[in-house]
N, C-alpha and C positions, 0 to 999 in steps of 0.2 A: 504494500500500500504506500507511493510516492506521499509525500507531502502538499497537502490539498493547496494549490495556489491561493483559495481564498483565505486562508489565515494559515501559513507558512510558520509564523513566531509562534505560536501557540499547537500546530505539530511537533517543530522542534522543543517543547517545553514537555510535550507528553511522554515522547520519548525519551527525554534524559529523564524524568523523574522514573517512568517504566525501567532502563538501565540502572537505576541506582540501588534498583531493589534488591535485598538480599539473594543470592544465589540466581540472580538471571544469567542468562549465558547469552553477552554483549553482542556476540557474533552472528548467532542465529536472529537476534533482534534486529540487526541492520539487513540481514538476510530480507527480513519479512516488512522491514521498510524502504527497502530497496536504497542504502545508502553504504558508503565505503566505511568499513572500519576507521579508517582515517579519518574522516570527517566525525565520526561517531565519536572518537573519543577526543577530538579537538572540541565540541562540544561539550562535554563532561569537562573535561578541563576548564572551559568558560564558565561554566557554568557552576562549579565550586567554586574559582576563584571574584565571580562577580555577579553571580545568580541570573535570572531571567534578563536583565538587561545583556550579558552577555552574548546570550543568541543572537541577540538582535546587527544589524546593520547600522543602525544609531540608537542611539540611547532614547529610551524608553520614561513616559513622561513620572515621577514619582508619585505615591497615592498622598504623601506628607510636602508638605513645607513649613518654612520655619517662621518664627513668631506666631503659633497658634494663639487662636482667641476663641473664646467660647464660638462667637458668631462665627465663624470659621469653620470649628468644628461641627457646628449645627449643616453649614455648608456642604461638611465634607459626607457628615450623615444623607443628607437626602441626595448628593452626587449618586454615592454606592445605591441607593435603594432606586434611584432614577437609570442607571446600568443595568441595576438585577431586580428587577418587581416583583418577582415572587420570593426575598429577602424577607425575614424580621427583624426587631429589636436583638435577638440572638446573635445571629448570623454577623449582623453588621459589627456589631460589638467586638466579636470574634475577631472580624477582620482588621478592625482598627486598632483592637490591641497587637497585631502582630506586627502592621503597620509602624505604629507610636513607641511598641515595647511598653513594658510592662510599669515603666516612670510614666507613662505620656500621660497627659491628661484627660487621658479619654471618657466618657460619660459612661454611666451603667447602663446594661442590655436594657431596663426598666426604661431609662432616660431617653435611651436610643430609641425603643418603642413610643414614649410620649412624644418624642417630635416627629416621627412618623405622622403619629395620629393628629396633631396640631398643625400639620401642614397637610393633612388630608391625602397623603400617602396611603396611609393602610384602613381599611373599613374597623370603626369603635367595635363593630359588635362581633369581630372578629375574635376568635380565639381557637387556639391547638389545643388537640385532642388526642391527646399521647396514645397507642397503642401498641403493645407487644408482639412481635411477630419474631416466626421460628429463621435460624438464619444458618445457614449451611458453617463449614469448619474453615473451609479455605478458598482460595479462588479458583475460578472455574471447575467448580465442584459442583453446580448448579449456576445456570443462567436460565431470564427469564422471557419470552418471546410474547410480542401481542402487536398489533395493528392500533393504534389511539387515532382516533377520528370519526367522523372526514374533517377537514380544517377548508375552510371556506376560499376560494379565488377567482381573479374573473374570468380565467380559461379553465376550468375543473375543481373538481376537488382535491385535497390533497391528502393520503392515507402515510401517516408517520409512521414508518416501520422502527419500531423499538427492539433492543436486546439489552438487560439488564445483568452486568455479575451479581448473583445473589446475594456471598459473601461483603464484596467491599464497596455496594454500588455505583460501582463503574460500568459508566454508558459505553458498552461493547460498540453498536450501532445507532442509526440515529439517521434515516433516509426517506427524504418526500418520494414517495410513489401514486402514479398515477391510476393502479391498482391495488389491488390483494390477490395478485394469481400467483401458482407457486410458482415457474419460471422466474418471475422478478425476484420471489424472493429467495430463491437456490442462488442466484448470481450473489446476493446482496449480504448473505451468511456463505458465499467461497471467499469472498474479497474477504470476509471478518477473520475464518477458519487461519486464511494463509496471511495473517496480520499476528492475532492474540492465538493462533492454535486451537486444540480441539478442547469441550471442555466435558467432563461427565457424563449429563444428561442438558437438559434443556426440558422447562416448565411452558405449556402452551394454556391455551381455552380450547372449546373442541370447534371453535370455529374453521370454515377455510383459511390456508388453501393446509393445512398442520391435521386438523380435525375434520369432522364429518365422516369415520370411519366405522362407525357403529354397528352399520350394516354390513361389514366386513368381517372376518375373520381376524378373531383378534384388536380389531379397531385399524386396523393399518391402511395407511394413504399410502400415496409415492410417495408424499415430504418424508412419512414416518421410517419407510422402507429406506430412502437415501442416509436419513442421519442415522439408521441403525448399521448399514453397510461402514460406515465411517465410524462404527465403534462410539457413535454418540448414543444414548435412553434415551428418546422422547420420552415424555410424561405427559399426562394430561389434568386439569384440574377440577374437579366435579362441573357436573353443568350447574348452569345458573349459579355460579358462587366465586363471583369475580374476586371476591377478599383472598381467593387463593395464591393471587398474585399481584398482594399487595402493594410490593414493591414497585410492578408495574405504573399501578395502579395511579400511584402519589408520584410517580415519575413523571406521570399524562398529564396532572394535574400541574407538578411546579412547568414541564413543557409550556402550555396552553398559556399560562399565566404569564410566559415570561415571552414569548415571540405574536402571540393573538392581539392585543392589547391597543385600540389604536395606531394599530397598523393594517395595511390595505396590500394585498398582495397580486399579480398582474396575473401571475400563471405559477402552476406547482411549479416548476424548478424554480421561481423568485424565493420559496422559503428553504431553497439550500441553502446558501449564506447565513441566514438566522439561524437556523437547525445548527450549522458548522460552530458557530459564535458561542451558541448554548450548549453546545457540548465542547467544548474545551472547557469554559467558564463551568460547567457542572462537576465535571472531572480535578481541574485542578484548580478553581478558586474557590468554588462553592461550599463553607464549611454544613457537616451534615450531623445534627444532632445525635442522628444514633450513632455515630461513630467519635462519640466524645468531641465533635468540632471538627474532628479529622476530615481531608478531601480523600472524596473514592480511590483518585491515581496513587494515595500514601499505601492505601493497603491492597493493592492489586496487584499482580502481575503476570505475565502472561504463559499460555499454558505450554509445559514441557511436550504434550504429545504435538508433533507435527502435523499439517492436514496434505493429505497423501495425494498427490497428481493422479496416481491411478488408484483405484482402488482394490484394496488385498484381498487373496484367496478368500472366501467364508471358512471358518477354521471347524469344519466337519471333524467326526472321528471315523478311525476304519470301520467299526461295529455299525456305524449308521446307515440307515437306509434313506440315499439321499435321489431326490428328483427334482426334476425342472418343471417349472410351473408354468402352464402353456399361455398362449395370448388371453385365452377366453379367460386365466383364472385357475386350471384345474389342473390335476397333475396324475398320474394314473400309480395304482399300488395293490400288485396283487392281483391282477386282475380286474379291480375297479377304476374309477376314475372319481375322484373325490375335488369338491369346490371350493377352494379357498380365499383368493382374493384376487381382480385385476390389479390389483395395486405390484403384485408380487408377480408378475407376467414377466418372462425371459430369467428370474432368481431360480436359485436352486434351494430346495427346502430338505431336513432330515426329518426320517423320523428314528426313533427309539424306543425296543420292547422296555413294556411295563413289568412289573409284579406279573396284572391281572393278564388273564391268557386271551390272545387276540384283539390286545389293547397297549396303543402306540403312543406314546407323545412326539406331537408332531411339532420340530424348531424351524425358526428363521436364524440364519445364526447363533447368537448366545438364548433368544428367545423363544419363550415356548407360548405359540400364539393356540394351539388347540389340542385337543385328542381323537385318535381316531381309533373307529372298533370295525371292527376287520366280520365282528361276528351278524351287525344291521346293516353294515356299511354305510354310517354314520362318522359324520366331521361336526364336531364340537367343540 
């Protein structure tokens, strides 16, 4: 993944913060961003010695200047909250203290919230509603997939394809589509896979183009069959119970807040640039309450498995009894011919005897999507 021409400095920021992390292997990362070791660690270099201004080609304007004054301050509060509108009293506090350091005279999150609201920044009747949600161990040990939209424009709609790391909520993806077909979005998670690598599993809804499998065997789509080939789980999270993917969820929401807003946009690709903008700024400036204040980029990094140009053997055993599942779906055993999914049309599926006598479990790779009984000739 080159470095997006429209914000270039804040590429470069993602990446050196992503290298810095403990036990990344530098090499592979420039691999996957398509940049020379040399330049890679001429960055890192700059970028201890002189931080985020050093990326740059000139110098970078500072968030401080000297002789602060209350009214200054007041200033510099509604500056940040006029950049990032989906900000609070928190957040900003946060920032300003890292800013000012820990002598500065900076107001409390409490104060920072009252002149929000005395300058009609933020809604009075507004307030957070803290809630607990389950959160994986590590990264890419779960991400979380969904479509947020449509977002309104004057040549179409615009369908925000999101990917969320569960662990450090780091915005994986973050792309206007003029769609939800799975085409667009297989391109749109190869570009991500051969950037951050492969991760676990992956959390969806059972919507298109992921979901809608029900009537299938197993539940399985093409999306589901490709990322299982690639050694990723899909997962899916009950119907009708969007809180499954919380994280999503509240993602859609500070989105929406921060680029919708008194802005008019001409055609879906006008809100790349804003998408691009908000996700940098989500990643590495946006401090995020559940992570102690922490930015997503601090506790992220990217995943050791590679994503495969072609894709590997299915790793069958000798004992199994494996076949290839024909155009229509079905695949023959035994003298039957049993229906399992077009989703799985040209794959090779096993089965495996049971205990019970004339009773098979029948895999896709690591997964066991049914059973079959040899003695109804029945798929289950």
């Amino acid at each position: 993944m080159p470095f997006r021409e429209v914000s270039t400095m804040d590429a470069r920021l993602e990446f050196v913060t992503l290298a810095a992390r403990p036990g990344v292997n530098v090499r592979e990362l420039c691999r996957r961003y398509h940049i020379s070791p040399d330049t890679a660690y001429r960055l890192l270099k700059r970028f201890r010695l002189e931080g985020p201004a050093g990326l740059a080609d000139r110098s970078r304007r500072p968030l401080k200047s000297p002789g602060q004054t209350p009214p200054a301050m007041a200033q510099e509060v509604l500056a940040l909250r006029d950049k990032h509108p989906s900000w609070g009293g928190r957040k900003i506090h946060h920032v300003l203290r890292k800013t000012h350091g820990p002598q500065g005279a900076v107001p409390a999150a409490s104060t920072v919230t009252d002149i929000l609201r005395r300058d009609a920044r933020i809604d009075p009747e507004t307030s957070p509603a803290p809630f607990v949600r389950f959160e994986r161990d590590c990264p890419n040990d779960l991400w979380q997939m969904d479509f947020k939209g449509p977002l309104a424009s004057d040549r179409g709609d615009c369908h925000p394809l999101t990917v969320l790391d569960d662990y450090s909520r780091f915005n994986i993806l973050l792309e206007a589509c003029p769609d939800q077909k799975g085409p667009r979005v297989k391109a749109h998670l190869t570009a991500a896979f051969r950037c951050y690598g492969l991760p676990r599993q992956i959390l969806s809804d059972n919507g298109t183009p992921w979901g809608t499998g029900w009537d299938s065997v197993g539940g399985l789509t093409a999306m589901g069959v490709w990322l299982i080939r690639l050694g990723v789980d899909p997962i899916h999270g009950r119907p009708y119970h969007p809180q499954t993917q919380g994280k999503e969820e509240r993602f859609h929401r500070t989105l929406k807040a921060a680029v919708v807003p008194g802005r008019r946009y001409a055609s879906i690709e006008a809100y790349g640039p804003a998408f691009a903008e908000f996700r940098d700024s989500y990643n590495l400036e946006r401090p995020h309450e559940a992570l102690a204040m922490a930015v997503p980029a601090s506790r992220y990094q990217p995943s050791a498995q590679r994503f495969p140009e072609t894709l590997p053997p299915v790793p069958y055993g000798t004992e199994d009894q494996v076949r290839r599942v024909q155009v229509k779906g079905d695949f023959e055993f035994k003298g039957h011919r049993y229906f399992v999914t077009e989703a799985l049309a040209g794959e090779h599926v096993a089965l495996r005897a049971t205990a019970a006598d004339g009773v098979w479990d029948l895999f896709f790779c690591t997964r066991k999507i049914a059973v079959v009984n040899q003695k109804d000739h029945t798929l289950t």
